[in-house]
C-alpha positions in Angstrom: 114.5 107.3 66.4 116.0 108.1 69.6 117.9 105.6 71.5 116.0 104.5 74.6 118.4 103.1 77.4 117.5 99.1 77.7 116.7 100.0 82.2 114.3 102.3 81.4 112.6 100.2 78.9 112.6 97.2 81.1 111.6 99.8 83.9 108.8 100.7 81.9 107.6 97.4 80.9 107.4 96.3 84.9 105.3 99.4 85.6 103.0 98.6 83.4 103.0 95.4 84.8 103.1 96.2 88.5 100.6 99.3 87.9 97.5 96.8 86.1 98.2 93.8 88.7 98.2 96.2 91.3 94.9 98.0 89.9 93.1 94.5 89.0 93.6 93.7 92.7 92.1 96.8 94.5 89.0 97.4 91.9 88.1 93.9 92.8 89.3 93.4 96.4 86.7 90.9 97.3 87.2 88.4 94.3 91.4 88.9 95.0 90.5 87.8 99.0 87.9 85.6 98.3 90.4 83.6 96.4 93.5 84.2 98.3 91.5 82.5 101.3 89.6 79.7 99.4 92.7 78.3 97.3 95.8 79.5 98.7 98.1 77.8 101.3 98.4 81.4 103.0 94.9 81.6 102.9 95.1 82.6 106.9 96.2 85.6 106.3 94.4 86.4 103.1 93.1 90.0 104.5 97.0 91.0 105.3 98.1 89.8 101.7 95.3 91.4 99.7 96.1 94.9 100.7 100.0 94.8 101.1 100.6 92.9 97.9 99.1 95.8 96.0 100.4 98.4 98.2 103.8 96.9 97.7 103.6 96.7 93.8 102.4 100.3 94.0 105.8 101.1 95.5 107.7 99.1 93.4 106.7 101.2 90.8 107.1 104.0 92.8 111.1 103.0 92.7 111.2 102.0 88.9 109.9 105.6 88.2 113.1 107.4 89.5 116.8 106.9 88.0 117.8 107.5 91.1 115.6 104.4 92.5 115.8 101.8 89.8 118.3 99.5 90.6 116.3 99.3 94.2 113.2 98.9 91.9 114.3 96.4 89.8 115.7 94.2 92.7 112.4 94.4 94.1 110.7 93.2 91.2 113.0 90.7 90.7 111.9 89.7 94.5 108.2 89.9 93.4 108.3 87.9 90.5 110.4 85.4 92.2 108.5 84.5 94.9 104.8 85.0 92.8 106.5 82.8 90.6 107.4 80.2 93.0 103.6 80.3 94.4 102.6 80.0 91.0 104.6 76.6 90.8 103.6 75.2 94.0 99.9 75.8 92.7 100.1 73.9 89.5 102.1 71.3 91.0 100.4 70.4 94.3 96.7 72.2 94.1 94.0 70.1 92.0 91.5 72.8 91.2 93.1 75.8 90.2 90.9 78.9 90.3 92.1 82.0 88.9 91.8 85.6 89.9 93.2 87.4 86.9 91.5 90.2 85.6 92.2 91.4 81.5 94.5 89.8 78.9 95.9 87.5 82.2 92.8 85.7 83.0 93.0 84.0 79.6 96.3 83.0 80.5 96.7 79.0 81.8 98.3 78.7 85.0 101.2 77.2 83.0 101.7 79.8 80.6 101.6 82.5 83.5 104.6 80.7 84.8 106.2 81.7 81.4 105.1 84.9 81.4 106.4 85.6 84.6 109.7 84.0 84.0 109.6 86.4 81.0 109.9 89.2 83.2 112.3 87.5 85.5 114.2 87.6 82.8 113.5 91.1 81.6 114.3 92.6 85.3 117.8 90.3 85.3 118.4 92.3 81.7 117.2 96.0 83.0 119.8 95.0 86.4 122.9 94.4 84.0 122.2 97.6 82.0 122.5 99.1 84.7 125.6 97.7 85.9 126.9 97.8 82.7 126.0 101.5 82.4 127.8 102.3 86.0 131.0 100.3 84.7 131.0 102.4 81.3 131.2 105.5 83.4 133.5 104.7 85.6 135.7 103.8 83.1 135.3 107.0 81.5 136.1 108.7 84.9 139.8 107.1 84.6 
């Protein structure tokens, strides 16, 4: 079996990630605004969020695809998740009745365990970010 470099498997476990999330959200826009703006403490600008959020995981993937873009890539997913994760948090911690949009395998998810899902992936950008470093040290050193 060939030996597949741990960034692009990392990579290629956040674009299937970013690609379905991304996908749930446009097939069903409505459902994704309806429950931005009735649960949400951005609710105000629900229309803004529902299309750039996809839009922006769309390009994340768009930078995870390339070599040449996947650091960038994976410090933007490390962004994403960050901050999704952060929301995710504030919900559980401060909202009462907790609605979910999810679509798939996610939906079945509690709000709880998609908190350690998404740390999961925290975690595997942080790893895919120091194989990368790791890899750029290893050929530099080679270089000398």
């Amino acid at each position: 079996m060939k030996n597949i470099p741990v960034a692009l498997l990392c990579s290629s476990l956040l674009i299937l990630l970013f690609t379905y999330t991304a996908i749930s959200k446009l097939t069903d826009y409505a459902n994704f605004i309806r429950f931005i703006d009735e649960s949400s403490p951005i609710h105000k600008g629900a229309d803004t969020i529902g299309w750039l959020l996809p839009v922006t995981e769309l390009v994340v993937v768009l930078l995870l695809f390339f070599e040449r873009t996947r650091r960038a890539g994976l410090y933007a997913s490390l962004l994403l998740l960050v901050l999704f994760t952060l929301y995710l948090l504030y919900m559980v911690l401060f909202v009462a009745d907790l609605p979910c949009s999810c679509g798939g395998v996610i939906s079945k998810m509690s709000w709880q365990q998609h908190v350690w899902f998404n740390l999961f992936f925290i975690g595997l950008t942080m790893l895919g970010l120091y194989a990368i470093r790791r890899q750029q040290q290893v050929a530099k050193d080679i270089q000398y």
